[in-house]
LOBA-259342 format. One line per field, with one value per residue (C-alpha): residue number from 1; chain; x, y, z. Coordinates in steps of 0.02 Angstrom, whole numbers, plus 50000, padded with zeros to 5 digits. Layout:
REM residues N
pos c(NUM|...) .
unit c(A|...) .
c1 c(X|...) .
c2 c(Y|...) .
c3 c(Z|...) .
REM end
This chain:
REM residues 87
pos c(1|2|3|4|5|6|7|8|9|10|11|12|13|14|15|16|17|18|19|20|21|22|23|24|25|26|27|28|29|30|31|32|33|34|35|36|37|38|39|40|41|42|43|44|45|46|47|48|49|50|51|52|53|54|55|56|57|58|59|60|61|62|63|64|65|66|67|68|69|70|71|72|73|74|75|76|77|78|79|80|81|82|83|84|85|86|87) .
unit c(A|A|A|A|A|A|A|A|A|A|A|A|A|A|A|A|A|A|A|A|A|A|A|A|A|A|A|A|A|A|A|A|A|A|A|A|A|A|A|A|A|A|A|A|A|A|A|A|A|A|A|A|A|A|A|A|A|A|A|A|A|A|A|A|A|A|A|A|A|A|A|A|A|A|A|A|A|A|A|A|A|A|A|A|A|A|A) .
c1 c(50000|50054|49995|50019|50027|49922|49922|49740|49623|49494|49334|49242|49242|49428|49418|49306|49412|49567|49480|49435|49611|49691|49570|49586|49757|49700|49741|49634|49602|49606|49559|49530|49552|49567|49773|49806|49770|49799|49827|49817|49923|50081|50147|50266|50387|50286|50124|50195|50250|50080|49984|50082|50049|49866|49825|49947|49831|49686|49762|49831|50012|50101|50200|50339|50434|50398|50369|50243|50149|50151|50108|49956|49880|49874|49779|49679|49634|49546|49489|49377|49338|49264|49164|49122|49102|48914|48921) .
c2 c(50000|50171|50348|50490|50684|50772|50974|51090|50973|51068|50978|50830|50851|50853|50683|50609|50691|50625|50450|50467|50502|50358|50227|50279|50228|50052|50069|50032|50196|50141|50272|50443|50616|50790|50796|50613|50466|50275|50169|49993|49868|49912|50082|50063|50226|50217|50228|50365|50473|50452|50509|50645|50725|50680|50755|50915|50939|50955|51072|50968|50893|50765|50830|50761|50854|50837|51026|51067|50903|50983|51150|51040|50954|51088|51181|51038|51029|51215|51202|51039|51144|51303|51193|51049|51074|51081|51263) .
c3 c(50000|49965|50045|49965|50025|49914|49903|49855|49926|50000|49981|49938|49754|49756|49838|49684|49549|49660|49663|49461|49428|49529|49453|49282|49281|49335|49527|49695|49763|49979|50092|50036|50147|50127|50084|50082|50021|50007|49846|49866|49801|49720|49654|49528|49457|49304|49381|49517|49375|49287|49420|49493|49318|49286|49467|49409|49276|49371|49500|49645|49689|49759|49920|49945|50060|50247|50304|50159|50206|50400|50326|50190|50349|50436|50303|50285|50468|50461|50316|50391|50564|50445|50320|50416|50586|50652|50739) .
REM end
């Protein structure tokens, strides 16, 4: 299984495009969040490379580095408490 950092999402449409992209290259899309996600199964460099540049295309990106992915779920977390929380 591989997880992947994932910069601009913001809602739950970006999860479904997210999801659309992942299983039109033939992969198992696990569990999907707001900034991350699980692909299940095997990720080869190929399919990595493929991916990274279908979800450029549609406005997100892979993170890779550890400090944007602490700065991404951070964003992510406030982003969740102002459009999802019940107040």
């Amino acid at each position: 299984m591989a997880v992947l950092h994932i910069k601009n999402m913001v809602c739950d449409r970006c999860k479904m495009a997210v999801q659309a992209q992942i299983e039109s290259l033939g992969l198992t899309p696990g569990k999907i969040e707001l900034g991350e996600i699980e692909i299940i199964g095997e990720l080869t460099p190929n399919q990595y490379v493929a991916l990274k540049e279908n979800l450029q295309k549609i406005g997100f990106e892979v993170i890779d580095n550890s400090t944007a992915r602490t700065v991404e779920k951070i964003k992510n977390a406030i982003v969740e408490l102002v459009h999802y929380s019940q107040g």
